[in-house]
C-alpha positions in Angstrom: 0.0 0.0 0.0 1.3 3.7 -0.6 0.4 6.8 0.5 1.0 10.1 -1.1 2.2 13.0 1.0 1.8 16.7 -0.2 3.5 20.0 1.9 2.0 22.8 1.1 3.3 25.6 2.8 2.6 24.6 6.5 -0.3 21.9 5.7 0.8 19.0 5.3 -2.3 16.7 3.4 -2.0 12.7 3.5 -3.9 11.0 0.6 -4.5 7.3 0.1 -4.1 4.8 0.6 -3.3 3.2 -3.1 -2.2 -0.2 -3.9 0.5 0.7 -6.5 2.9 3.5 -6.9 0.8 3.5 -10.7 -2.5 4.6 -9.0 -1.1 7.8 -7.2 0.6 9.0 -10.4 -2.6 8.5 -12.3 -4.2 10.6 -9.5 -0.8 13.5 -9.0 -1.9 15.8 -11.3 -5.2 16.2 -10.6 -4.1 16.1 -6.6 -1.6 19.0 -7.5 -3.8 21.6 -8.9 -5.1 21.5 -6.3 -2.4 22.8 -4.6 0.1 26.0 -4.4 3.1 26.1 -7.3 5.6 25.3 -4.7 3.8 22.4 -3.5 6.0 19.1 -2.5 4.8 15.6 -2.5 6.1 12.4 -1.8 5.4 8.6 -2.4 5.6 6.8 0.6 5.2 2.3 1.4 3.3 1.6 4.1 4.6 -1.5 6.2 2.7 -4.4 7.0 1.5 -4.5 10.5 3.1 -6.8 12.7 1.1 -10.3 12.9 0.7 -9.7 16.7 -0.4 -6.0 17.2 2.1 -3.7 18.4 3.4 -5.0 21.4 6.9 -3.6 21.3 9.4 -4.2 24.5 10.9 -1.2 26.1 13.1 -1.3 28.7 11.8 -0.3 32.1 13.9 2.1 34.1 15.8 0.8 37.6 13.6 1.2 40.3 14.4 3.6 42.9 15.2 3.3 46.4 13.1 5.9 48.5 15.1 5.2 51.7 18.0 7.1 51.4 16.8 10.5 51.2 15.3 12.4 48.4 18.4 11.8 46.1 16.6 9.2 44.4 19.5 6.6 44.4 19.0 3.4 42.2 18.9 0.3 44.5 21.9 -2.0 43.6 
């Protein structure tokens, strides 16, 4: 899937999405008059989503020992 981007002085306009890179050309032009003379656009690929959501591991910070005064000291 693609997605065609246009910035157009500060809006920024997301169209799509289209299945080839074919089908937003056909449709540039007509997107484009649309728009100011210094208009810029881009082609961008979507990615596939990941088979099991978006469950993406982050690191947890250390936790923090409250006993030794406000300093916030990381237990070791």
């Amino acid at each position: 899937m693609y997605l065609l981007t246009i910035r157009d002085g500060l809006q920024t306009r997301h169209i799509g999405p289209y299945a080839t890179p074919a089908d937003v050309a056909e449709q540039l032009d007509e997107v484009l008059a649309t728009c100011g003379e210094r208009a810029h656009w881009q082609i961008h690929e979507l990615e596939a989503p990941l088979a099991g959501g978006c469950s993406v591991e982050r690191p947890r910070p250390a936790p923090v020992d409250r006993s030794r005064g406000s300093r916030g000291v990381a237990a070791a």
